[in-house]
N, C-alpha and C positions, 0 to 999 in steps of 0.2 A: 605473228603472235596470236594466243588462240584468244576468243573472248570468254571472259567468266559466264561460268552457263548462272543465268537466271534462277536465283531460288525462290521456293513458291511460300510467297510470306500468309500468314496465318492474319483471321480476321479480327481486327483489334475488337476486345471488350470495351463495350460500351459502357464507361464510368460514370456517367451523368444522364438524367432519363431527359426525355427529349419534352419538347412543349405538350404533347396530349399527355404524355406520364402524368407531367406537374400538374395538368388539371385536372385528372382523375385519383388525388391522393387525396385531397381533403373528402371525398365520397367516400374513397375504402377506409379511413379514420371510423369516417362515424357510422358507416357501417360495422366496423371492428368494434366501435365503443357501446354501440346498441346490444348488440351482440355478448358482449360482456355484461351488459348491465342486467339486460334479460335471465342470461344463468345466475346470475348472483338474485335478485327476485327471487328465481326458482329454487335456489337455495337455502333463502332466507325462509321463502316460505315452508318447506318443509322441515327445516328448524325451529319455527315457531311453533311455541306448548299450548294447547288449547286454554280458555278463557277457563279460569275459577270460578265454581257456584259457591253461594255463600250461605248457611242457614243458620239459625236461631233459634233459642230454647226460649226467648222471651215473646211468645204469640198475640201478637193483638187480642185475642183469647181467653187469654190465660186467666182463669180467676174466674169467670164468668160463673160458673160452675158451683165455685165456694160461695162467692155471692148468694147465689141464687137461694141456697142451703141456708144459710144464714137468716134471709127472710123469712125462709119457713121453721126452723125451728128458734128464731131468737135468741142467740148465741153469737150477737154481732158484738158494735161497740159496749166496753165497758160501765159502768158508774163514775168511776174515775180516770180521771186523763193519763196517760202512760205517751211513752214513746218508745221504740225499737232501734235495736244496734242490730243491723244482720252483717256479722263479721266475713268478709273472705271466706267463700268454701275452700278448704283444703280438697286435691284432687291426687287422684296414683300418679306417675310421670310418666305410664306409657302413655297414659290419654291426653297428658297437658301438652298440646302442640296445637299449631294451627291447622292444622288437618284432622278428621274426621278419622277414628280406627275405628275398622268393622277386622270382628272374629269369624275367621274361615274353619272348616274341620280338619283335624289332626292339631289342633294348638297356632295354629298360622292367624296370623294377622298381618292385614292390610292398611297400611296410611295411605289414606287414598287422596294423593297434590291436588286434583279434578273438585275436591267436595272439602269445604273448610266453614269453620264457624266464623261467624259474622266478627267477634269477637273471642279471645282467650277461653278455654273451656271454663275456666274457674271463675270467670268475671261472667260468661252467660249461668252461669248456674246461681251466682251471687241474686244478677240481676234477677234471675226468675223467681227466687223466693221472699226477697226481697218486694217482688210487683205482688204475687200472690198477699204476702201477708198484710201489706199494706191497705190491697182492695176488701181484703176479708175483717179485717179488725179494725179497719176507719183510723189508722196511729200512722202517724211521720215513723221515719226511718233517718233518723240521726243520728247514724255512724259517722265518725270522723267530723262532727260538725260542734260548736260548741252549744251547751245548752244550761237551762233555769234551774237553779239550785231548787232541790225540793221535788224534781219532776221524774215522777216513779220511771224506769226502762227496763225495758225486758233484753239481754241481749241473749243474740241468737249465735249458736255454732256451730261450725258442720265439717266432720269429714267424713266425706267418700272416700269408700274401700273398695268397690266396685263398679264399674260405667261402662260397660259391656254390649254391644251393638253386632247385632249377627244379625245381615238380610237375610228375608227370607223365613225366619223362623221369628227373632224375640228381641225384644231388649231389656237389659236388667240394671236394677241399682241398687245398690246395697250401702249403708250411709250412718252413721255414730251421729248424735244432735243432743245438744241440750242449751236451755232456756235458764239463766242466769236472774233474777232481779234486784237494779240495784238500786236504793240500798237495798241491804236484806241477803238473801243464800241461794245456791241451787235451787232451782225451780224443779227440776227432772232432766235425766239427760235416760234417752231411746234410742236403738237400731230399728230402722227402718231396712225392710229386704225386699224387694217387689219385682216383678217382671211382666212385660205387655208382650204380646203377638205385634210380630210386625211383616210387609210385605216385602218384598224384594227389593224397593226401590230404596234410595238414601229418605229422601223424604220423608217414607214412611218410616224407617229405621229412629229419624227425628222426630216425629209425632208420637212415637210409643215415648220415647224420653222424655218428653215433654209432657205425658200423662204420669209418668213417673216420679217427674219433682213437685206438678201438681197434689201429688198425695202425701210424699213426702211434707212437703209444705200446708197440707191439710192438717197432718198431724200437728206440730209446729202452734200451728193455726188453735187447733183447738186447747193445747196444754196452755197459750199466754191465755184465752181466752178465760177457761177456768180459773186458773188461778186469780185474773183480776176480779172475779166476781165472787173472791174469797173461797173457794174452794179448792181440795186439791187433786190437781191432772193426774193422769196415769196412762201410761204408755199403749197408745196405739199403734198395729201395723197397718 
């Protein structure tokens, strides 16, 4: 009888790793997990949007100026006590956002995410004219608050038609205003149209503006002025 020839068996796969396996697995884990977590960092960081600058139309500043005018020509406080309503500037709605638009050439404009006002355009603009008139005519500003029967107020109103900011060259403001007192009638209502040079940078794009509502609010300034000292105002640019 012959013998069955010998077949050449194949090397079994090893299904289970052996003791140095087992203890080299929790190493290659956390190497694996380092590993991942580092790409996701690197990821994350180049996904991240840079930090927001914030600016303001209301300058520690501001008013300095009028003041200063004031003492020299005596055209400050009144005779009689008054108070001021500086109502909400009405604003265009390309500018009313939390971003800062500057006008590029050919009609292009920029909202620039990087450069925002510290506050709503319309509430720093409020606030601006509001601090000016304030420091210039020595009167509370008692909008929205209740007040003494009998106590004269001048109320203020403002819309801008134009807020216009181009580095590099200017910035402009163009603005409807009138001075109410109540009791009593229209006091006068003025366009203001003005524009400053300004440099390249945003900053200075905001200083021109900020020399902008200064004068706007000089005007302002001087029509409550006159009128409480019985005379009547007439519209300055």
């Amino acid at each position: 009888m012959t013998r069955p020839t010998d077949m050449t068996r194949s090397p079994r796969l090893r299904a289970t790793p052996v003791d140095g396996d087992i203890a080299a697995l929790p190493a290659i884990a956390r190497k694996a997990g380092l590993a991942t977590a580092a790409t996701l960092v690197l990821a994350l960081a180049g996904c991240a949007s840079p930090s927001s600058t914030f600016y303001t139309l209301t300058d520690a500043g501001a008013g300095a100026g009028s003041a200063a005018a004031n003492a020299t020509t005596g055209a400050a406080a009144p005779a009689t006590p008054y108070a001021l309503e500086v109502s909400p500037v009405a604003v265009p709605e390309q500018v009313d956002r939390p971003q800062i638009v500057v006008t590029r050439g050919g009609g292009r404009v920029d909202i620039l995410e990087e450069s925002r006002w510290a506050a709503p355009l319309k509430t720093e603009l409020t606030s601006t004219i509001s601090r000016d008139l304030t420091q210039r005519l020595g009167a509370m500003d008692v909008y929205g608050l209740p007040r003494a029967d009998g106590l004269a107020v001048y109320r203020v109103s403002t819309s801008v038609q134009r807020f216009e900011s181009t580095p590099g060259e200017h910035a402009a403001l163009t603005a409807v205003w009138s001075v109410r007192k109540v009791p009593g009638d229209i006091v006068l209502t003025c366009r203001f149209s003005g524009t400053e040079p300004a440099a390249s940078g945003i900053a200075d794009v905001v200083a021109a503006q900020r020399k902008l509502v200064d004068r706007l609010a000089d005007g302002i300034g001087n029509a409550i002025a006159t009128s409480a000292q019985g005379a009547t105002p007439r519209c300055q640019n």
